[in-house]
C-alpha positions as CSV (number, residue, x, y, z in Angstrom):
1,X,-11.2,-13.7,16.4
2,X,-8.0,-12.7,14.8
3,X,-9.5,-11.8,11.8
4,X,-11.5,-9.0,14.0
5,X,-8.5,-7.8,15.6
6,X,-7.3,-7.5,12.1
7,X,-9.9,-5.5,11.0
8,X,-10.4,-3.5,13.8
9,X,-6.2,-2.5,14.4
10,X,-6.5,-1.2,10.8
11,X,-9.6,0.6,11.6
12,X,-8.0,2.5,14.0
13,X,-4.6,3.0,11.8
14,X,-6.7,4.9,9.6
15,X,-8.7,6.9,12.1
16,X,-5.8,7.9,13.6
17,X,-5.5,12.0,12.9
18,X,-1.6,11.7,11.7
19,X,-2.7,9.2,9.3
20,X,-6.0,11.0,8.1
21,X,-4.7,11.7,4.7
22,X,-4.3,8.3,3.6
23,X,-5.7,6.6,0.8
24,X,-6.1,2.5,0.0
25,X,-7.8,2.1,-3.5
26,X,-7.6,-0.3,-6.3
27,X,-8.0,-0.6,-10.2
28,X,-9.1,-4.0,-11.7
29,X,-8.7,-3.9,-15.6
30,X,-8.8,-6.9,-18.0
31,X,-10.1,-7.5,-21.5
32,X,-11.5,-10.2,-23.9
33,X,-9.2,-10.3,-26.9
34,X,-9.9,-11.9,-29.8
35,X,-7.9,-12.0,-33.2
36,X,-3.9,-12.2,-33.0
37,X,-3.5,-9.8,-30.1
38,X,-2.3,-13.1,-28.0
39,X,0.2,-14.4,-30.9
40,X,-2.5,-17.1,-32.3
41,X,-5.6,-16.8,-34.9
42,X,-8.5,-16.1,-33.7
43,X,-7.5,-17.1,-29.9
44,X,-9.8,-16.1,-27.5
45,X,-8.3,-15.0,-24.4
46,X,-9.0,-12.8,-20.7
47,X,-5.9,-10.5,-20.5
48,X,-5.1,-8.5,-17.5
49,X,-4.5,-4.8,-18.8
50,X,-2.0,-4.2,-15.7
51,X,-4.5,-4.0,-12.5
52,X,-3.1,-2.5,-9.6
53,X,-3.3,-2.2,-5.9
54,X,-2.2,0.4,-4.1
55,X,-1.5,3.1,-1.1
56,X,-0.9,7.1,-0.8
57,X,-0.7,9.6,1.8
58,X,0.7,12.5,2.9
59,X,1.2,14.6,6.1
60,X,2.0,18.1,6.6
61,X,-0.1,21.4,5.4
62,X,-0.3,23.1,1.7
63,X,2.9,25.0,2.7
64,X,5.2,21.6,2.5
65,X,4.1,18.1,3.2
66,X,5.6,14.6,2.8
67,X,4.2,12.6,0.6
68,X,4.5,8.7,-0.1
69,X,2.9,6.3,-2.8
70,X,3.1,2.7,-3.0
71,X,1.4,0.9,-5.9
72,X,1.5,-2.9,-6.9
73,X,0.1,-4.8,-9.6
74,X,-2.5,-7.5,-9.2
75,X,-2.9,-10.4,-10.8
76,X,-6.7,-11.3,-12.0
77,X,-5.8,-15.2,-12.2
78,X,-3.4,-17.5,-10.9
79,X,-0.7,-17.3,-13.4
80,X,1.8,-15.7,-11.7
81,X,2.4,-14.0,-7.7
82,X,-1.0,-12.2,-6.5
83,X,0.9,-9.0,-5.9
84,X,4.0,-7.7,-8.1
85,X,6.2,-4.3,-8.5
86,X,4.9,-1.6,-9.7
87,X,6.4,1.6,-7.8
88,X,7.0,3.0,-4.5
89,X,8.7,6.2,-3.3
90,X,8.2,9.6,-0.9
91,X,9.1,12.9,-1.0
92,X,7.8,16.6,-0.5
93,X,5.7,18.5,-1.8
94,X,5.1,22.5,-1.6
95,X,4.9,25.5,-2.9
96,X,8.1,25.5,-4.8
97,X,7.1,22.3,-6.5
98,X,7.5,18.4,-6.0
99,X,10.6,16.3,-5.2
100,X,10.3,12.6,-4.9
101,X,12.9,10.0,-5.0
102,X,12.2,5.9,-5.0
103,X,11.0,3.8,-7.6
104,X,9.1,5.5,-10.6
105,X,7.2,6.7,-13.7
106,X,9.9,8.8,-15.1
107,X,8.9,12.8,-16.2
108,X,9.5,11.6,-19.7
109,X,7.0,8.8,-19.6
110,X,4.4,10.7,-17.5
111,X,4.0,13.3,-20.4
112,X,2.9,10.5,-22.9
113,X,0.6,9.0,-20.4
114,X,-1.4,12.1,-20.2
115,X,-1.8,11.9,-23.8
116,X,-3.1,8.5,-25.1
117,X,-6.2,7.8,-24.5
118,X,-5.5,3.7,-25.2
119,X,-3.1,3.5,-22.5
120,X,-3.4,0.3,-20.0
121,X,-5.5,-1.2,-22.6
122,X,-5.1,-4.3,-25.3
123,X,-4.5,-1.9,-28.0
124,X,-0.2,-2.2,-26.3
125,X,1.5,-4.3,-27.2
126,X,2.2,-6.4,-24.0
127,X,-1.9,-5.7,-23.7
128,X,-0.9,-3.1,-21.4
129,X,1.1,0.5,-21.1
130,X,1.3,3.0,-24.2
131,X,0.2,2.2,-27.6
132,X,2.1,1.8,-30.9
133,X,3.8,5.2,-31.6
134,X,4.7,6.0,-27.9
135,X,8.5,4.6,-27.2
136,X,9.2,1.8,-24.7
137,X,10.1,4.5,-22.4
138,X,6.2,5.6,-22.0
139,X,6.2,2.5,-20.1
140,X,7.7,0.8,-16.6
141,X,9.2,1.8,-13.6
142,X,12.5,2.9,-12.9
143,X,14.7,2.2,-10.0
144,X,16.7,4.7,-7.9
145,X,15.3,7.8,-9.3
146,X,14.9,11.6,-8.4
147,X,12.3,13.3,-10.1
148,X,11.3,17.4,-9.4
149,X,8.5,19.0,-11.1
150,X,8.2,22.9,-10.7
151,X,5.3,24.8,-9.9
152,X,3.6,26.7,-12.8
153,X,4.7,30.2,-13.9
154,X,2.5,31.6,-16.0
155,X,1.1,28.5,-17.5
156,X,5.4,27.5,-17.7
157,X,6.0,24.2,-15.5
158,X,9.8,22.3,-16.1
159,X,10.8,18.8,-14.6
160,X,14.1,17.2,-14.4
161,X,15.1,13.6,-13.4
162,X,17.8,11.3,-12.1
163,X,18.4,7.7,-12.4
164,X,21.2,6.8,-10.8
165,X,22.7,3.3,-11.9
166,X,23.7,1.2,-9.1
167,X,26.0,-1.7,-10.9
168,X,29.6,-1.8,-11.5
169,X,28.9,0.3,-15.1
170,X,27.8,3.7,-13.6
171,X,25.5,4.3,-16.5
172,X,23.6,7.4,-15.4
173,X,20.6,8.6,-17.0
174,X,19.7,12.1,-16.5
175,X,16.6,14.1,-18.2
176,X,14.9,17.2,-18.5
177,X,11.6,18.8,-19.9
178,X,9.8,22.1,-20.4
179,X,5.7,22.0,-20.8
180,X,3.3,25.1,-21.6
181,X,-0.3,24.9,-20.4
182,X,-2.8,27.4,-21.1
183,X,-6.7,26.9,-21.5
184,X,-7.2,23.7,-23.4
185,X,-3.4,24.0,-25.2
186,X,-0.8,22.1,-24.1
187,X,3.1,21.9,-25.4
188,X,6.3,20.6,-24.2
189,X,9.2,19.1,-24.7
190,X,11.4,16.3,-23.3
191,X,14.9,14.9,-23.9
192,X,17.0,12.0,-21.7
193,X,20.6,10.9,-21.5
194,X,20.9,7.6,-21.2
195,X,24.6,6.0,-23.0
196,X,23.2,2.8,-22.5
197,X,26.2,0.6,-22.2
198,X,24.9,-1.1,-18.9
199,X,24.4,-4.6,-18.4
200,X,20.7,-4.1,-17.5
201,X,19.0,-0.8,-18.5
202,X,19.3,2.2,-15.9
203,X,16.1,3.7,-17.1
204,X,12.9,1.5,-17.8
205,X,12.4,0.7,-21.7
206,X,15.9,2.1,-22.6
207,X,17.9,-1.0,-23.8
208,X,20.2,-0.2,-27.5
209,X,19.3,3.9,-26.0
210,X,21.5,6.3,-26.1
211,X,19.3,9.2,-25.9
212,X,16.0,10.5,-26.8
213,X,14.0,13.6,-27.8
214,X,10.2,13.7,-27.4
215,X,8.1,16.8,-28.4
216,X,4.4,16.8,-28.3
217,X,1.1,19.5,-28.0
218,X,-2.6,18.6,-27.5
219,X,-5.7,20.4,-27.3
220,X,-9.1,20.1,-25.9
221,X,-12.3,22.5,-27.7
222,X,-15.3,21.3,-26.1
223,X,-16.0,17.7,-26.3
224,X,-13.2,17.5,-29.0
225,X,-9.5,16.5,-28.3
226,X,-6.3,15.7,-30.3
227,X,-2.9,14.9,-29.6
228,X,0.5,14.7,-31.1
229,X,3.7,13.3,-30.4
230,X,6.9,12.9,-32.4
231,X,9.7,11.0,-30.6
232,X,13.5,11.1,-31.9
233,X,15.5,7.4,-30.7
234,X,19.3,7.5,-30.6
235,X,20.3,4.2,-30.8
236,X,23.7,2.7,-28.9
237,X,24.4,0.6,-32.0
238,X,24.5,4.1,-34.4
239,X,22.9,4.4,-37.3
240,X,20.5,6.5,-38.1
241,X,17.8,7.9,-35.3
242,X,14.2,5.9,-34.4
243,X,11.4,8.1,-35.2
244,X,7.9,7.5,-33.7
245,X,4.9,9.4,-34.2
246,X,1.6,8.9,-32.5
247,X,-2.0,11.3,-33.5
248,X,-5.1,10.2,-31.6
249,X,-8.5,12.5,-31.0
250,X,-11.3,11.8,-28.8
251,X,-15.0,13.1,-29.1
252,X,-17.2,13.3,-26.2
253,X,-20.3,11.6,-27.7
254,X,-22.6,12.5,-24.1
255,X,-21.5,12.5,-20.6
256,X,-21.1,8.9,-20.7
257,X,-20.2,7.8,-24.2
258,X,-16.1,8.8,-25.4
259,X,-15.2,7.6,-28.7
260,X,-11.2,7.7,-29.2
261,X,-9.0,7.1,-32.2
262,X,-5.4,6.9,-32.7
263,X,-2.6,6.5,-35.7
264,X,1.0,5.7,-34.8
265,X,3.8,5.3,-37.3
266,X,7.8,4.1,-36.9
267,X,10.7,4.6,-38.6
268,X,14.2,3.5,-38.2
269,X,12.5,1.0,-35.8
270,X,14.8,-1.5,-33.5
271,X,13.8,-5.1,-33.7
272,X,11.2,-6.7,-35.4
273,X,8.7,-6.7,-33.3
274,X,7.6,-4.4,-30.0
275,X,7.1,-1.0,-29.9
276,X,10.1,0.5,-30.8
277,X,10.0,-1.7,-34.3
278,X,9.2,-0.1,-37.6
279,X,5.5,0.1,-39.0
280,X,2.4,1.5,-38.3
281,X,-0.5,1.1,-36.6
282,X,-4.6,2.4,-36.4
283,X,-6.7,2.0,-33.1
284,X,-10.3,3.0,-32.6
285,X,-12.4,2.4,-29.6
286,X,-15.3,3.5,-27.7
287,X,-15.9,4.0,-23.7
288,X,-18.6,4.1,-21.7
289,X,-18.7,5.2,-17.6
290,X,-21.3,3.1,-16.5
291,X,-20.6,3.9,-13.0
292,X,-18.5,7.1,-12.0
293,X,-15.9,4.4,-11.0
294,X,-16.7,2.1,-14.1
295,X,-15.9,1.9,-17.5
296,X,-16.1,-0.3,-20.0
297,X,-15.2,-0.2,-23.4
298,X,-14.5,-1.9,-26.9
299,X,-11.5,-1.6,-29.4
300,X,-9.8,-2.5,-32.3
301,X,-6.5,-2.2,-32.9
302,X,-4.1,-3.4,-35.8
303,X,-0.3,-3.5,-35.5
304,X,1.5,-3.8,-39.4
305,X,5.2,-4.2,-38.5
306,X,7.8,-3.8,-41.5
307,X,9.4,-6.7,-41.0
308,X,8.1,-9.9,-43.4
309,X,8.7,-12.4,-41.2
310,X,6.6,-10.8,-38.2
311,X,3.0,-11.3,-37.8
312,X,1.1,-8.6,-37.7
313,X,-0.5,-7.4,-34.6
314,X,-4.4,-7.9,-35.4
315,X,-7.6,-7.7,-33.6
316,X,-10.5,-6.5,-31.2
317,X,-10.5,-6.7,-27.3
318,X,-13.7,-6.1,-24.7
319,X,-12.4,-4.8,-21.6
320,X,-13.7,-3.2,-18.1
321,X,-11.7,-0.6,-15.5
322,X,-13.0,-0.9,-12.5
323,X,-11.5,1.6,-9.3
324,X,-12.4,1.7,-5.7
């Protein structure tokens, strides 16, 4: 009997006409790796590649509206909670742009999303997020941010972002970026203050940061598409700059069938090991919609890190996305 009340009070939530604009949906992803993609030869293992759970809406009219979005990740196993942090945060949104404030994906990290087509798969390196040649700040959440994005002019958009650091440090991080879109072309650029002397990192990804510079373009013709991305690291220990670099093309094989490839080099690297460490790296992988809401797809992906005494990062991975 409860359970039917349940049901039937959320029914009506949802029916109401102030809430009409919300939406509950879901994304399970997880892969079969094989190889040394788990840290063991030839280990055969189910990964989660960072399924999520999650709630948007908004309420209002073209001309300004509030807007909220509230996403958590969900586990496919029972290692670990069922639900964890991902992001939540509101704001407004108009015809003078987008402000939102909360817990986020950063402007900076948002731009490298958009351009690797191996993101949330095994080819990361936590079998997750961005792949080798994207920064560790292509990846996480950040707390108590503001982010705006502008409208386009003329194909010109900007964004700008704050991350305000609430410990005893007040360790700021403040960004800013410029993008041109036009047809199938797309440029920008990117750069964040971090002076990362902070206990715990301000912005998501940015521990031994003191700044960083990302430019990138891509460009779709037809069923063909190619991007690049060229990241400058300033480290807080000095020395000289991280450099990351990051090609990948996809081809359209049918209206089903995407093949993807990717090469992504470091330089200057910090650590050993991780995505910010020196080496390089080739991925190639195929997709297939076999459902509007359902992909699956098969990869390989081989991580060569400078440093001897690291183990290479080596293998191929069967995975499904599946959204509701």
């Amino acid at each position: 009997m409860k359970k039917t009340l349940l049901v039937a009070s959320l029914a009506t939530l949802f029916a109401t006409p102030s809430m009409a604009n919300n939406t509950l949906y879901g994304d399970f992803r997880a892969s079969l790796n094989t190889g040394d993609l788990n840290g063991a030869d030839n280990n055969a293992k189910i990964e989660n590649n960072a399924s999520r759970f999650g709630l948007k809406g908004s309420q209002g009219n073209d001309g300004l509206k509030a807007i909220y979005h509230l996403e958590m990740g969900a586990n496919n196993d029972s290692n670990g909670d069922a639900l964890t942090a991902r992001f939540y945060f509101a704001g407004l949104e108009g015809s003078m742009g987008k402000l939102i404030y909360g817990r986020m994906s950063t402007p900076y990290k948002m731009t490298g999303v958009a351009q690797d087509p191996f993101y949330d798969t095994s080819a990361g390196a936590g079998n997750a997020g961005s792949n080798y040649g994207y920064s560790s700040l292509i990846n996480g959440f950040t707390d108590n941010s503001f982010a705006y994005y502008s409208p386009s002019f003329g194909g010109l958009s900007f964004n700008a972002s704050a991350s305000i650091d609430d410990s005893a440090e007040d360790n700021h991080a403040y960004a800013a970026g410029i993008q041109y879109k036009a047809g199938g072309f797309t440029a920008g650029v990117n750069h964040m203050m971090i002076d990362d002397t902070a206990t715990s990192a301000t912005v998501a990804g940015s521990d031994g940061l003191d700044s960083a510079t990302r430019v990138y373009a891509g460009m779709k013709m037809g069923a063909f598409g190619v991007n690049a991305s060229y990241e400058m690291l300033e480290k807080t220990a000095g020395g000289d700059d991280a450099t990351l670099m990051n090609v990948n093309a996809t081809f359209k094989m049918s209206s089903a069938l995407t093949a993807a490839a990717s090469y992504g080099k470091v330089e200057d690297g910090i650590g050993t090991s991780g995505l910010n460490a020196s080496g390089d790296n080739i991925t190639a992988g195929i997709f297939y919609n076999v459902l509007p809401k359902t992909t699956v797809h098969a990869l390989y992906t081989n991580t060569d890190y400078d440093a001897a005494a690291v183990a290479d990062r080596d293998g191929v991975a069967i995975g499904v996305k599946q959204m509701f």
